[in-house]
Steps between C-alpha positions, in 0.01 A plus 500: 500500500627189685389463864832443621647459873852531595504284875752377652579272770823416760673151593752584790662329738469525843742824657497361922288780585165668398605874487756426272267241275211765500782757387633244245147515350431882478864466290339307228175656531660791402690333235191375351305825474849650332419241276172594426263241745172574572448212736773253751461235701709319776542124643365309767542715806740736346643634816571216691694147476257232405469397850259203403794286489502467895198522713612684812296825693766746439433549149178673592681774528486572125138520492328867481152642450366579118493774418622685778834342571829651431577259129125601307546895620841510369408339206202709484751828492731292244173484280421832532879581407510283220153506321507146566230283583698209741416182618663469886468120623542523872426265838172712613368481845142615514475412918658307741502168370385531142792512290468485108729463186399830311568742206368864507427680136606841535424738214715768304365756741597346793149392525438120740278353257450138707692191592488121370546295799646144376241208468667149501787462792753222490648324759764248374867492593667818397148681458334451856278850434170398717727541812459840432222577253154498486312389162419827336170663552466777276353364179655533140530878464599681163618840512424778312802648465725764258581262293210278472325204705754334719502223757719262683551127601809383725682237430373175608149664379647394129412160515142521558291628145198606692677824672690604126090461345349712721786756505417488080094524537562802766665663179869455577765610231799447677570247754786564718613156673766585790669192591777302700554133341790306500686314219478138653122514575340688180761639268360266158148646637600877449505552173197300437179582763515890456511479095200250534333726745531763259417314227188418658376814651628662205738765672790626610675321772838701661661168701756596726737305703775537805844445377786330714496349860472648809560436815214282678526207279640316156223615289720638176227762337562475137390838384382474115261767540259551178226713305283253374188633237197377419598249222759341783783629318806641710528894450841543450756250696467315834746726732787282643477192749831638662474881610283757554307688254283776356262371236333771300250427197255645256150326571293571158138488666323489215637116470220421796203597285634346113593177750167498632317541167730232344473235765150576672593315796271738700189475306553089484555458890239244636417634861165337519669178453777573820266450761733185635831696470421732862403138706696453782 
């Protein structure tokens, strides 16, 4: 019998407040385990604006501690609700000046199973994330979850291959990639890094982007959230560029071990010839 996954994953656009974005969220959450998922995931900072499009103090305020802040342990309830594992992408504050761009994996039984704290922070117009991030510090982590082996990379994180390989030699299936990109800056690069990613690592890549514009900037968030397997085929079609939307899919996992027998990318990696790819 198939090893199959139904996930989903939600593109929304921003509601003016976070009660009523968190609230919009359980909504489809519970739309998606009507439907049958096993697994969801949310964008970039689900429960705020993306903020990074000013650099000003007050938006500190949307920060919160992992796991113990009021987003995870509501989402940790909405897990144990829904039989859901979920993938919450928050602003975390760990202390008093140490602010990160995280995602915590909560499992089906409400269980906090870690957080992915994102790597690579840009700081370009539109973007200007190190006023308020720190570079993540918590490794590559791959959860063991209900579903299977799980992990996470944000956004900007998609352009660099080394953070997608280790994710695949810590054993990830799925890859969920939360994400807030605009259409001017990287919309011809969308449909073409996470499909190579997953081509490469030979897995499962859930990309998911903001949809719309909001109100502390022009970035227009262009949506087109995807499945992606491991042969860097779409599963099923891109959701729209326009509105927001539920994406649920069937993930065959079985496709990660015939892919990886086919292609053999694993066994023909060269790491004793990489030396010069970790020089400063």
């Amino acid at each position: 019998m198939a090893n199959v996954v139904r996930a989903a994953l939600v593109q929304a656009t921003w509601t003016g407040d976070t009660e009523s974005m968190v609230a919009k969220h359980e909504v489809y959450a519970r739309e998606a385990a009507r439907q049958g998922a096993k697994i969801i995931g949310f964008q970039e900072v689900f429960n705020a604006p993306y903020f990074c499009q000013v650099q000003e103090p007050e938006h500190y305020r949307w920060a919160e501690p992992v796991p113990d802040g009021p987003t995870v342990s509501r989402m940790q309830e909405l897990a144990r609700e829904t039989g859901m594992v979920i993938v919450v992408p928050v602003f975390e504050v760990e202390q008093s000046g140490f602010y990160y761009n995280t995602a915590a994996v909560i499992d089906a039984d409400g269980a906090f199973l870690g957080k992915y704290r994102k790597h690579h922070i840009p700081q370009v117009k539109g973007f200007w994330e190190k006023y308020y991030f720190k570079p993540g510090n918590a490794g590559w982590p791959v959860f063991d979850t209900a579903v299977g082996k799980v992990g996470v990379y944000i956004c900007y994180d998609r352009h660099f291959p080394e953070g997608w390989r280790q994710l695949g030699l810590n054993g990830a299936q799925l890859v969920y990639n939360p994400s807030a990109t605009s259409r001017g800056l990287s919309a011809y690069l969308w449909q073409l890094e996470q499909p190579a990613a997953a081509v490469a690592n030979e897995y499962f890549v859930a990309a998911i982007n903001r949809v719309g514009q909001e109100e502390y900037g022009d970035n227009d968030f262009y949506g087109t959230s995807y499945f992606v397997d491991p042969r860097g085929q779409f599963v099923g079609e891109v959701a729209s560029d326009k509105g927001e939307e539920l994406v649920v899919r069937d993930l065959d996992f079985d496709l990660i071990d015939e892919v990886r027998q086919q292609w053999a990318f694993y066994r023909d990696r060269r790491p004793d010839a990489y030396e010069g790819l970790v020089q400063p």
